[in-house]
N, CA, C and O of each residue as an XYZ file, in Angstrom:
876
protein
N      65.235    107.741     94.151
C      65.632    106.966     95.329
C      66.870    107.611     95.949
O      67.836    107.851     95.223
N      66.890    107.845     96.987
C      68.106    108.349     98.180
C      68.460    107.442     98.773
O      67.819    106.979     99.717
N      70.156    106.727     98.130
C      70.679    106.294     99.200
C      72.002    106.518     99.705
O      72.910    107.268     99.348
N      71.911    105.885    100.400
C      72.919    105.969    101.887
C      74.484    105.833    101.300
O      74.535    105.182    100.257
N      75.759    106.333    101.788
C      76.816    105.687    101.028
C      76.880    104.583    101.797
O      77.371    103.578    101.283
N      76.549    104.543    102.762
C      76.741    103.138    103.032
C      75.815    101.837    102.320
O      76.202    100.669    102.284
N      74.289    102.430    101.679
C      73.640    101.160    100.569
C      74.455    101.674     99.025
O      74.328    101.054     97.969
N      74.984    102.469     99.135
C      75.750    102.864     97.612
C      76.821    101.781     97.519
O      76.758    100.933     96.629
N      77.821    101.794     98.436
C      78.909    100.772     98.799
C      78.252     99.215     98.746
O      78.855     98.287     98.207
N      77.139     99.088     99.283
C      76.832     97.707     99.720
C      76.230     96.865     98.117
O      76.363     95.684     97.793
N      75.443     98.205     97.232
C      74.997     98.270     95.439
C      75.806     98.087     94.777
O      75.707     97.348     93.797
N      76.900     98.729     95.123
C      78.706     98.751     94.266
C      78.930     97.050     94.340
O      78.812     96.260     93.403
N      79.224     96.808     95.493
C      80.105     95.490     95.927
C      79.362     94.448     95.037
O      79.990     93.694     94.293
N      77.703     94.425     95.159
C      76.666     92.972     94.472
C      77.037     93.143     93.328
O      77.132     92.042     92.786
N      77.407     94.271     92.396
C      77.163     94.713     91.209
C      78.383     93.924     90.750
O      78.221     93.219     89.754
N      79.697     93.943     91.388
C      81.031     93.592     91.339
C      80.908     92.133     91.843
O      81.653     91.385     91.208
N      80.513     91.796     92.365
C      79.984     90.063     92.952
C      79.224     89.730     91.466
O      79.508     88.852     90.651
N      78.357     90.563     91.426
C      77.700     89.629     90.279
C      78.158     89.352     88.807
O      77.519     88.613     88.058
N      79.308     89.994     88.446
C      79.950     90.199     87.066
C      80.891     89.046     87.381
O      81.072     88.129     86.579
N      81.687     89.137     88.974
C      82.649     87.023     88.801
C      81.649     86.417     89.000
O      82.116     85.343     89.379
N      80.440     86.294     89.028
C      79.678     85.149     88.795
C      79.216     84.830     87.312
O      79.170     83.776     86.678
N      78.957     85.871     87.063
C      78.824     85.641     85.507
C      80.159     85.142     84.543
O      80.156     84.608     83.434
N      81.178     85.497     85.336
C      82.506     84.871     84.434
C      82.956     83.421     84.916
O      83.706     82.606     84.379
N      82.145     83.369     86.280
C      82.550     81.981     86.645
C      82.155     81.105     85.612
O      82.855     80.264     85.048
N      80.242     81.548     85.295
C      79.163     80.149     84.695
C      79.869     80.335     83.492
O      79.920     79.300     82.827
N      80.687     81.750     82.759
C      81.776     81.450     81.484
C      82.749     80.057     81.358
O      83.118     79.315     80.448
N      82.919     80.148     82.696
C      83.988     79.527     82.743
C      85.663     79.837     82.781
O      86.666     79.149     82.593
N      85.449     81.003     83.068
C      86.421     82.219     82.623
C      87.019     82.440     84.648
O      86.373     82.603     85.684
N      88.372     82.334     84.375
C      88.815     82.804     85.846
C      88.478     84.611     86.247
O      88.337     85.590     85.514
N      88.450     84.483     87.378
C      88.546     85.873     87.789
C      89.721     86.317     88.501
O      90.498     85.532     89.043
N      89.896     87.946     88.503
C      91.113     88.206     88.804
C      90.354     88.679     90.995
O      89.384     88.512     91.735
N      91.576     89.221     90.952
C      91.391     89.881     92.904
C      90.573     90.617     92.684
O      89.690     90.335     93.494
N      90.305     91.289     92.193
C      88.755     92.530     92.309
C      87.740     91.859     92.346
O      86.949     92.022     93.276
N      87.499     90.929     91.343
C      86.390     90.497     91.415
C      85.777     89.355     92.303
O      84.630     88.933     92.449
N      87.256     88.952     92.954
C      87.079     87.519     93.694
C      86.630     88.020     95.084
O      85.650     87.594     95.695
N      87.563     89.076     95.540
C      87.106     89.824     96.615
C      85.702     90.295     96.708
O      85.166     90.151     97.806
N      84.976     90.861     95.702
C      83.440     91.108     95.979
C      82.917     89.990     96.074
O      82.098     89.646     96.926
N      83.371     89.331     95.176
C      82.180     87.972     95.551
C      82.247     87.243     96.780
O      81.324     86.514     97.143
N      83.452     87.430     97.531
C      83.462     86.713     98.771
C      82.753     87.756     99.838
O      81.893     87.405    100.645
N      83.141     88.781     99.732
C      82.513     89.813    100.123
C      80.916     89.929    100.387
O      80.279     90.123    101.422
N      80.584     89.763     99.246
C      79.310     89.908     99.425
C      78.721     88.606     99.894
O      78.167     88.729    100.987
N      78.682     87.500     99.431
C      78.352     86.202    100.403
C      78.764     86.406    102.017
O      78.246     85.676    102.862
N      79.441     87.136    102.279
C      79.409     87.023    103.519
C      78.314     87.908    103.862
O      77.430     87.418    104.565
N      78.216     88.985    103.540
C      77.285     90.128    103.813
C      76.056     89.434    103.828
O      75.272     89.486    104.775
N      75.886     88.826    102.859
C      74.886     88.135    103.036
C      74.367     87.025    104.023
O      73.294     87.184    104.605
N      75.079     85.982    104.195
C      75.734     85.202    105.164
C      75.217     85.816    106.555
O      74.515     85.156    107.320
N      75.612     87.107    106.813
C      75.381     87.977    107.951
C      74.380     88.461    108.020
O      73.922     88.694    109.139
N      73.586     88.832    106.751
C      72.037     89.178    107.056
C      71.101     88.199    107.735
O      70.328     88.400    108.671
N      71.322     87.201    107.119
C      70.679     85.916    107.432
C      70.739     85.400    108.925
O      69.803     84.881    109.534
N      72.141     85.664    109.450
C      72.346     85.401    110.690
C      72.896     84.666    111.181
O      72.988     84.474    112.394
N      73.572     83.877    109.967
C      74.611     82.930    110.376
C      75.659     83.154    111.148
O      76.019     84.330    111.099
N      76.249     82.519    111.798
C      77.143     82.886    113.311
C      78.463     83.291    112.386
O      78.669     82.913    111.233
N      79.208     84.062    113.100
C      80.536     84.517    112.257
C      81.238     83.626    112.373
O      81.867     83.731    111.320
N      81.919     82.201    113.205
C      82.251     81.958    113.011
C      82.378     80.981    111.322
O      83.186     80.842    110.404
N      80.965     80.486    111.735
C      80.895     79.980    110.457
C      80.904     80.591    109.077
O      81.288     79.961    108.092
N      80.486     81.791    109.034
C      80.694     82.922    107.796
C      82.197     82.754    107.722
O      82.551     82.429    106.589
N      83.331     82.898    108.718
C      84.634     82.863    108.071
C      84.964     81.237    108.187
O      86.121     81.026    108.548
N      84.494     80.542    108.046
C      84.595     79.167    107.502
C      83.916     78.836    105.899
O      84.321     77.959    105.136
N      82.781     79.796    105.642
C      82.759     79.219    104.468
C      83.539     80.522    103.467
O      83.847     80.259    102.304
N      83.697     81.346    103.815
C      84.172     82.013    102.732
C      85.614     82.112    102.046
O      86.106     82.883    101.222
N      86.224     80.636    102.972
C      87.089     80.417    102.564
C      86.693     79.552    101.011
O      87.339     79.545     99.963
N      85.672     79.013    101.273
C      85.333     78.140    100.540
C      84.669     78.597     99.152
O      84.390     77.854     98.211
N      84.484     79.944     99.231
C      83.299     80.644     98.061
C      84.205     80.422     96.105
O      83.762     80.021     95.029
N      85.422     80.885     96.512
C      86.345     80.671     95.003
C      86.929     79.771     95.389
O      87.413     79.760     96.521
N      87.059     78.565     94.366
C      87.869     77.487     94.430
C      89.292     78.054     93.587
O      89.281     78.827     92.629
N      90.595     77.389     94.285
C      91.883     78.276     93.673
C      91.983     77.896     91.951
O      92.745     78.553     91.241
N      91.330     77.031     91.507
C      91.305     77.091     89.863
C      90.457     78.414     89.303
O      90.824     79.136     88.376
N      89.480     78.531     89.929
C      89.107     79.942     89.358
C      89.604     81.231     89.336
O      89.383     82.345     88.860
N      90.132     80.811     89.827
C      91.353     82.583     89.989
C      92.490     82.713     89.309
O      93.127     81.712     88.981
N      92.988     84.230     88.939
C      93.648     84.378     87.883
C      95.222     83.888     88.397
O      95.152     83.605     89.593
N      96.326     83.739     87.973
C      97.754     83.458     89.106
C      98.175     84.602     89.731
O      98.182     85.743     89.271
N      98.622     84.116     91.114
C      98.595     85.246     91.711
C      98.091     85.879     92.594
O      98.577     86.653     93.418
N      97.009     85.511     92.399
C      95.808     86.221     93.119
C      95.460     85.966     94.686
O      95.002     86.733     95.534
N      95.862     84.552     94.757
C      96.046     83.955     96.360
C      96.729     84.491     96.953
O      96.336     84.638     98.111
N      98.242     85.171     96.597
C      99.219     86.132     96.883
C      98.853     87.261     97.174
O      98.979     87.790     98.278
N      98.407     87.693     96.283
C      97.974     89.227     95.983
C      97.115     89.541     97.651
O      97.485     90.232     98.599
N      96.407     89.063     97.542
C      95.078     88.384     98.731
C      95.323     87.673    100.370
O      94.935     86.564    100.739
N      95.775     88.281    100.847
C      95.956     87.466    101.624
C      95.483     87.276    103.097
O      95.736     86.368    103.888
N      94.651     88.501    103.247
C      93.624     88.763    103.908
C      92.331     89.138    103.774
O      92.291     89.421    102.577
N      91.605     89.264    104.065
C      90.247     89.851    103.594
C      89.572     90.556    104.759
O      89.576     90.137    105.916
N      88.840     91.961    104.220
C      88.246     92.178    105.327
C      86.754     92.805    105.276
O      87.015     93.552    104.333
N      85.221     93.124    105.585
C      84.311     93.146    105.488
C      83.409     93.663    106.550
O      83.319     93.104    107.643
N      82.797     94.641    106.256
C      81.995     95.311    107.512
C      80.557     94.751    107.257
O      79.862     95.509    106.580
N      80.018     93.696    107.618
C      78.930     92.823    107.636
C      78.062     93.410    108.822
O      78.495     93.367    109.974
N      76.822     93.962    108.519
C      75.351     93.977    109.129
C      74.707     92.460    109.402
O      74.063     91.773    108.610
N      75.117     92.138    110.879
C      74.110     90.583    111.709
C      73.322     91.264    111.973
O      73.264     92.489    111.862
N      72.380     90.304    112.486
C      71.306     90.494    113.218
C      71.491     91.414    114.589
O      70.516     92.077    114.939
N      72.427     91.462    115.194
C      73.193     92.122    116.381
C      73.808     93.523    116.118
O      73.947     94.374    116.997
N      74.218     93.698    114.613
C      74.561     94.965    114.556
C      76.028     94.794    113.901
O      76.669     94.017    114.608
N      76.469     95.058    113.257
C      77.960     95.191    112.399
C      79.533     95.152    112.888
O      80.260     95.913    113.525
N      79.667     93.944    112.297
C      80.663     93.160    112.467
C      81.855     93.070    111.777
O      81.944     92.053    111.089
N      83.007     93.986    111.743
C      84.351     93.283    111.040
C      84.602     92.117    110.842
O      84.951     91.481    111.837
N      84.531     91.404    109.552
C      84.141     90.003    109.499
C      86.149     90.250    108.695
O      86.533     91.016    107.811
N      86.741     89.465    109.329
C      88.387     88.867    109.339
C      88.711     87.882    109.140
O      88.786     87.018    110.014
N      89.148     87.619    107.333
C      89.240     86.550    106.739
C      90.673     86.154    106.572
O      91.157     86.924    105.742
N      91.732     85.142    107.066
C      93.035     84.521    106.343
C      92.639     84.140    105.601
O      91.503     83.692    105.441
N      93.696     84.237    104.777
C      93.935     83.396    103.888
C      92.316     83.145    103.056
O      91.649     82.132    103.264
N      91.949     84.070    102.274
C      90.502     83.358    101.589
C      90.554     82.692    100.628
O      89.541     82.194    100.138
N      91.379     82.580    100.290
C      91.630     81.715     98.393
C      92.658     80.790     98.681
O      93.265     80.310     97.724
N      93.058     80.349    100.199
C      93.834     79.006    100.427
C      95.343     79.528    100.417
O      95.496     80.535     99.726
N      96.639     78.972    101.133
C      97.795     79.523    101.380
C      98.544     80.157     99.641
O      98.230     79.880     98.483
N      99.270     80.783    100.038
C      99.634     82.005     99.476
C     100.569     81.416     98.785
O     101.376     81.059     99.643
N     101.162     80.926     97.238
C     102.506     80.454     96.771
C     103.559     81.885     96.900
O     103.431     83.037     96.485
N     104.621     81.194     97.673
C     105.234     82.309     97.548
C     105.748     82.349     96.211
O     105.801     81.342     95.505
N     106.238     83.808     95.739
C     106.568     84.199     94.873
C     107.790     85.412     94.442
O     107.925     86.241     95.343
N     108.454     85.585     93.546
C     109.767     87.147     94.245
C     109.042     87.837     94.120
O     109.090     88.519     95.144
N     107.823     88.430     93.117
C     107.369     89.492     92.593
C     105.618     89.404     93.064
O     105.161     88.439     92.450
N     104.539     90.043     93.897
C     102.999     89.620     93.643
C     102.621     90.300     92.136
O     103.424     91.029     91.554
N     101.587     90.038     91.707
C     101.447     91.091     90.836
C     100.588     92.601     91.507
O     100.131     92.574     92.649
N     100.484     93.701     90.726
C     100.415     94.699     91.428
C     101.069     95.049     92.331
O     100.601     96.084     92.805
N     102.359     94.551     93.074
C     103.091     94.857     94.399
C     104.023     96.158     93.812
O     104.687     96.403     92.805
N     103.534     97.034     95.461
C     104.615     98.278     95.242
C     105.757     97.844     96.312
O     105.426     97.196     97.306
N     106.909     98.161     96.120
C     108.224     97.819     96.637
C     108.020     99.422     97.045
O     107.691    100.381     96.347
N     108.344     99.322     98.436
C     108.862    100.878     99.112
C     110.089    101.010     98.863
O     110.769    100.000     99.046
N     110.836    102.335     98.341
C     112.327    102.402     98.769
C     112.870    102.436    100.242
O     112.259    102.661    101.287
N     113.869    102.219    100.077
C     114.915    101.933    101.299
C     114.726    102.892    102.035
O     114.455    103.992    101.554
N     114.847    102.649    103.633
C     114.536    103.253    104.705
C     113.377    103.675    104.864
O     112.563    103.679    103.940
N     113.019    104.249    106.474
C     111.798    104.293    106.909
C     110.890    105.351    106.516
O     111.466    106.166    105.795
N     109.810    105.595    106.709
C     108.692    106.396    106.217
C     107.603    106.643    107.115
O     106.589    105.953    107.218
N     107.967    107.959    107.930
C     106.676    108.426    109.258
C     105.279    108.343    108.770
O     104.887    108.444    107.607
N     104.583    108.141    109.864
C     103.123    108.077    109.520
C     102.556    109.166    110.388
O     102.673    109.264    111.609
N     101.990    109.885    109.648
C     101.781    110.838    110.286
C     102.104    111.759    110.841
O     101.437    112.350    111.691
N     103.227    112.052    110.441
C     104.755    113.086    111.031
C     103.791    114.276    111.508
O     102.665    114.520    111.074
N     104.525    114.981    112.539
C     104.248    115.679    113.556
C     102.987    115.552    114.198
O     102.703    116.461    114.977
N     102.134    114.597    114.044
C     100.603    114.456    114.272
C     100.542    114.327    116.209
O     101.237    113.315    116.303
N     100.304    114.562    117.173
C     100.520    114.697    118.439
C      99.643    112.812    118.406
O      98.942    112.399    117.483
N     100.029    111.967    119.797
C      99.574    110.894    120.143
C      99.525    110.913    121.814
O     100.046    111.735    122.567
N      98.863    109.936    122.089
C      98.510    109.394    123.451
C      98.332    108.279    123.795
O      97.611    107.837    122.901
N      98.499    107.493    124.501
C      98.070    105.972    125.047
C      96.987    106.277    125.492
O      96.774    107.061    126.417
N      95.809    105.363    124.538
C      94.313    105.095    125.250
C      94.514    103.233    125.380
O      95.134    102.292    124.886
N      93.392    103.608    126.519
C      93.260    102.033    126.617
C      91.714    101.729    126.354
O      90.758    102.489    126.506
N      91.736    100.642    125.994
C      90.602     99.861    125.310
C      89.914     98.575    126.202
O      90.607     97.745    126.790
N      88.511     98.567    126.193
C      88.894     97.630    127.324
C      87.266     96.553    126.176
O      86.451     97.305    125.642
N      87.091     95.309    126.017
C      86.176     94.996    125.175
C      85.104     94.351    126.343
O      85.245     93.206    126.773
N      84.027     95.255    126.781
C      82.977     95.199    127.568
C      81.927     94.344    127.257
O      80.946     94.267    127.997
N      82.075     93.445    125.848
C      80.914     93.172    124.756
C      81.559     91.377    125.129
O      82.465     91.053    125.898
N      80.535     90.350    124.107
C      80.684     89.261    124.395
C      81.334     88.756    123.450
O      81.669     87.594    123.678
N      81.674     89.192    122.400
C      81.895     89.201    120.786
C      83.435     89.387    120.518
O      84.029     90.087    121.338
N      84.078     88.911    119.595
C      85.323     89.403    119.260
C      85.092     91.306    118.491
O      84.276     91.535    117.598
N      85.850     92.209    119.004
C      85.956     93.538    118.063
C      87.301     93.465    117.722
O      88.266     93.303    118.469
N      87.245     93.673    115.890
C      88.328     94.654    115.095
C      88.335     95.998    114.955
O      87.554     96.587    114.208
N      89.563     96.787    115.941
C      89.077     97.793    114.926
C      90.194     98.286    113.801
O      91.324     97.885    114.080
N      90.119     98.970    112.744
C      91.044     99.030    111.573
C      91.808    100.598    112.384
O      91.728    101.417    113.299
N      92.556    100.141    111.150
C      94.085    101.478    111.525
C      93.221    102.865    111.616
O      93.428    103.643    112.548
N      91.999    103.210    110.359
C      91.857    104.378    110.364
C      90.693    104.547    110.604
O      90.094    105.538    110.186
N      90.194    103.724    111.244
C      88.539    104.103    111.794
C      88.416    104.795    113.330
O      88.897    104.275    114.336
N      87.690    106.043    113.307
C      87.598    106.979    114.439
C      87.221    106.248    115.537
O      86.275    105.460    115.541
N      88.114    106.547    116.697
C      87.924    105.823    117.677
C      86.209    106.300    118.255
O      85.285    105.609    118.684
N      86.286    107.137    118.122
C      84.722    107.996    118.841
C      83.269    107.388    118.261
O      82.135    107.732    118.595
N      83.739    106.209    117.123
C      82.446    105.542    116.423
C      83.063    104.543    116.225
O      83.123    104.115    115.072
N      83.732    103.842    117.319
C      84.107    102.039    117.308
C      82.527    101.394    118.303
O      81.758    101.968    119.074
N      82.602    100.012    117.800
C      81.277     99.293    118.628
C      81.131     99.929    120.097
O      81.926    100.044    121.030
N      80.323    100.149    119.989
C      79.547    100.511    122.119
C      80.100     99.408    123.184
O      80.099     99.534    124.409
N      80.444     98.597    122.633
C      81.010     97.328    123.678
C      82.043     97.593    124.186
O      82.296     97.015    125.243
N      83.268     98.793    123.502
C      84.354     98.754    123.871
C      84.459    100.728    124.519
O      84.195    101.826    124.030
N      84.929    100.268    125.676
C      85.188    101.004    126.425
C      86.798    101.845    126.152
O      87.778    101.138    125.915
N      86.919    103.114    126.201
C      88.044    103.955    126.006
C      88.472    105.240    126.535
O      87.948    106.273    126.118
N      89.285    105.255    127.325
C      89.967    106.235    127.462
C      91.537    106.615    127.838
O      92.445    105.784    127.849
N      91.681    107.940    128.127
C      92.686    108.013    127.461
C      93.828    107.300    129.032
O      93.350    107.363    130.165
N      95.149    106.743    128.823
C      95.970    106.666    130.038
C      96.247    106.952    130.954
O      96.400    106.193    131.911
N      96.422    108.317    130.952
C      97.001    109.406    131.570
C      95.714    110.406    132.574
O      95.928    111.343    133.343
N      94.536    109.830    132.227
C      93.102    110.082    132.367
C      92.563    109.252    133.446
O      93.169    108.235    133.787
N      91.579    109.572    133.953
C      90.963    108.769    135.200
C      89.678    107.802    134.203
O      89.493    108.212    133.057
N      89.080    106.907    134.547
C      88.147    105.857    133.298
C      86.861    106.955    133.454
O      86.609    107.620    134.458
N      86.370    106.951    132.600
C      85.453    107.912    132.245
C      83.819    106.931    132.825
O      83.869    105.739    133.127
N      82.543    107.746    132.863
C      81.613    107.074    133.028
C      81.385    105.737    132.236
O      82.368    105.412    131.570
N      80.280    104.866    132.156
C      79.965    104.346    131.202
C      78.018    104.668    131.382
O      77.457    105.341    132.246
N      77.374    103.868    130.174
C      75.916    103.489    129.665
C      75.578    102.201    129.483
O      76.436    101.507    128.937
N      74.609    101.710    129.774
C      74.328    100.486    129.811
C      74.446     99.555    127.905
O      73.765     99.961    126.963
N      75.241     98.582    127.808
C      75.483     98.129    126.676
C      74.801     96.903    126.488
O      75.346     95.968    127.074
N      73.422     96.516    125.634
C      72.572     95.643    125.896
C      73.173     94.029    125.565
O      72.838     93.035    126.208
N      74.084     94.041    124.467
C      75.119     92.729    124.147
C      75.904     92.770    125.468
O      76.684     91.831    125.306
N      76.189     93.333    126.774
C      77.412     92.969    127.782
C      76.826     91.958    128.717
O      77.485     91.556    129.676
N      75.226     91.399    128.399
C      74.576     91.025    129.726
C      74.001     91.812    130.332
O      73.897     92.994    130.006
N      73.450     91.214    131.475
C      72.659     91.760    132.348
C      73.675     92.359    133.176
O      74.729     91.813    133.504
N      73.136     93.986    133.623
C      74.645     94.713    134.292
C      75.697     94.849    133.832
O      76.586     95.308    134.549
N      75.936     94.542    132.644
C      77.330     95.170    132.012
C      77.261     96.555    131.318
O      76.186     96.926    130.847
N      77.933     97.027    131.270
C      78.111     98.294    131.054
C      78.886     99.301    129.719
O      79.683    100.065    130.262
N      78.877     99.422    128.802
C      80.272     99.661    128.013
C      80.261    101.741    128.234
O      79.319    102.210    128.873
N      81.050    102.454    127.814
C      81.918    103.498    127.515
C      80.789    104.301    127.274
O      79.741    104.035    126.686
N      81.149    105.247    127.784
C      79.503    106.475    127.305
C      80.099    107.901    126.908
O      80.114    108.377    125.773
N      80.731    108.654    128.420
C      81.438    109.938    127.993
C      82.927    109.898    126.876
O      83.292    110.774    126.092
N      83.664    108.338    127.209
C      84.828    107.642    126.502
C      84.732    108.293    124.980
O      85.567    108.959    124.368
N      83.662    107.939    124.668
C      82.963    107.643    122.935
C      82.602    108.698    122.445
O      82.075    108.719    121.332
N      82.835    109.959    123.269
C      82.486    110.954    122.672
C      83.259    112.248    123.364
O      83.684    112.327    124.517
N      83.311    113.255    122.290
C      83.837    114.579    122.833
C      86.190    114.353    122.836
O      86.743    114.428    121.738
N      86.668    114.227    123.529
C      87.871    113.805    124.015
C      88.211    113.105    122.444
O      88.822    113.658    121.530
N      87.782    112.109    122.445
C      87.830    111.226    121.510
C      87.750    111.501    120.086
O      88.381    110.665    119.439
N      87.184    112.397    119.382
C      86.940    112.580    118.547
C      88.431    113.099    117.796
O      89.382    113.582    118.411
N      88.362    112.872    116.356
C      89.259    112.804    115.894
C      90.469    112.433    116.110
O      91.478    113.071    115.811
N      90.384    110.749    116.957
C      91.549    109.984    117.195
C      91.122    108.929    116.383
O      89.968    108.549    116.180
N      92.328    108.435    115.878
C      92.582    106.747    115.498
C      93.914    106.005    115.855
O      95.072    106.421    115.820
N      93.390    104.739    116.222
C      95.062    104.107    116.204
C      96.037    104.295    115.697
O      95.978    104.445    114.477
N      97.104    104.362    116.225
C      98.551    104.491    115.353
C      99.300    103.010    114.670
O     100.386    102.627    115.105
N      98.623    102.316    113.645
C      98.742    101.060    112.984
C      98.431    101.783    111.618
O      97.520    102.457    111.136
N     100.147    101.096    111.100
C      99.571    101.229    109.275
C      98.668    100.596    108.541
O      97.963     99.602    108.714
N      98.837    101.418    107.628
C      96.998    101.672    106.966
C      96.551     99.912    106.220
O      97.059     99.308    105.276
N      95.560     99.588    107.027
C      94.915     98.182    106.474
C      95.377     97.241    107.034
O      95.407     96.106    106.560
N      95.953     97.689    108.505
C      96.009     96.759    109.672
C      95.421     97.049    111.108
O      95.533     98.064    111.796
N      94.758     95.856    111.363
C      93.614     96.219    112.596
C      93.780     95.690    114.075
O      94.327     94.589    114.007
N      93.628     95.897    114.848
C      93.771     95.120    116.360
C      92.817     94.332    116.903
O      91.868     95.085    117.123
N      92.569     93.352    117.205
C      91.362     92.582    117.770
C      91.591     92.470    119.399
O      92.685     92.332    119.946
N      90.230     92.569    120.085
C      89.567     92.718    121.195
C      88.810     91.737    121.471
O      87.685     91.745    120.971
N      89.307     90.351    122.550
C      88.764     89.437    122.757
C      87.490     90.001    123.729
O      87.484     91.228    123.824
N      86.617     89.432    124.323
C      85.742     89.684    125.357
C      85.732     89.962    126.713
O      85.531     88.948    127.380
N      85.868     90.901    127.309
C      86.819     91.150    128.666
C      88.264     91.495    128.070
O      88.950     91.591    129.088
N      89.022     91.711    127.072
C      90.429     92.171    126.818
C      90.864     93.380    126.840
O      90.520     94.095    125.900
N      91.489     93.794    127.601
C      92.480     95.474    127.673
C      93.382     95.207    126.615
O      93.743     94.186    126.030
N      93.723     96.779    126.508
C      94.902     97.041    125.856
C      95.170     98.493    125.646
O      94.515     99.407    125.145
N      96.423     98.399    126.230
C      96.788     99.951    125.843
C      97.362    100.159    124.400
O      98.206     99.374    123.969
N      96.873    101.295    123.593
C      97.695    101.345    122.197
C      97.809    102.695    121.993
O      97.222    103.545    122.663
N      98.867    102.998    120.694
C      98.973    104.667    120.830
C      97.647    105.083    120.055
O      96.921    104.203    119.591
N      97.369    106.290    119.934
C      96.551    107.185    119.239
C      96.952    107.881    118.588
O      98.011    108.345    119.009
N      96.435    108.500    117.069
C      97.043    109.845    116.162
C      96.007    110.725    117.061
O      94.966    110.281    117.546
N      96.391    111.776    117.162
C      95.180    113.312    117.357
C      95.252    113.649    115.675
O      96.091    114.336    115.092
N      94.255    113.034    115.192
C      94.201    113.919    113.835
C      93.601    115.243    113.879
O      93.917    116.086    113.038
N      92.556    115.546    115.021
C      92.376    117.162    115.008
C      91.900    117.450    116.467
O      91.659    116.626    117.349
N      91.838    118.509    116.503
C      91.628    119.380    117.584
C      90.038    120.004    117.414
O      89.702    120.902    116.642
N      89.222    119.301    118.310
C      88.273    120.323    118.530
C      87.780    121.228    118.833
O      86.594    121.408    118.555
């Protein structure tokens, strides 16, 4: 059998979902690794099926109750995030808070403390202001390090300093809407947002925004 890393990832995650389920019917808490797949994957699932996202991030708050989890772990956790296949096509599914508000604490467990003073991202890497414009009907995330040149078709991009590039007809914009065509490709390639790593920007429906860009390479 040949698969995909993307069904390798999706085999990984059930495999890891299904071991806190088996420690749940123990009776046995689970720690953040395992709580995270299992919410994880109920949603994925959740999303195959076709349930509306909103409601997917309504119940997956609900999937671990905070007695099952190890201490800590609500802390540790405090976002969640999930690239879910709908019926429509794949969705950054953006969870607060999944295991219920966070006790604060001085120490999380696993927490790395940075030393003092600042730390470049990406030092000498060249940037640009692109603007983003969300052509689609849907909320879009996109994450710190995902290539702008393969974000959803709904969202339109180019660069500031640039005249707006063509677009292609985008079948989620409606009838006559349009999203990003030459934007999404070529120019684009090997850019990502300039947001540290495992923080994302959201794109209401009709929403601009200008943000910086890394040039991670040169074509």
């Amino acid at each position: 059998m040949h698969l995909t890393p993307r069904e390798q990832e999706r085999l990984l995650l059930a495999a890891a979902a299904d071991l806190a389920r088996r420690r749940l019917v123990r009776g046995a808490q689970i720690g953040a690794t395992e709580a995270v797949a299992l919410v994880c994957d109920e949603i994925c699932e959740w999303a195959w099926d076709g349930v509306d996202l909103a409601e997917v991030i309504e119940r997956a708050r609900t999937v671990v109750p905070a007695a099952a989890l190890l201490p800590g772990v609500g802390t540790l956790v405090p976002v969640l995030e999930v690239e879910a296949l709908f019926p429509w096509g794949s969705t950054l599914v953006h969870v607060d808070a999944p295991f219920g508000d966070a006790v604060p604490v001085d120490m999380r467990p696993g927490e790395v403390r940075a030393a003092i003073g600042s730390i470049a991202l990406a030092p000498g890497a060249p940037r640009r202001t692109v603007v983003l414009h969300n052509t689609g009907q849907r909320d879009v995330w996109i994450s710190s390090h995902f290539p702008l040149d393969q974000v959803n078709s709904a969202i339109e991009i180019w660069f500031a300093d640039d005249s707006k590039t063509g677009t292609v007809p985008y079948p989620d914009s409606g009838a006559g809407s349009t999203a990003s065509g030459d934007a999404m490709a070529g120019p684009l390639t090997g850019c990502r947002l300039d947001l540290p790593a495992g923080e994302a920007v959201l794109l209401r429906p009709g929403e601009h925004s200008a943000l910086l860009a890394v040039i991670r390479s040169i074509q």
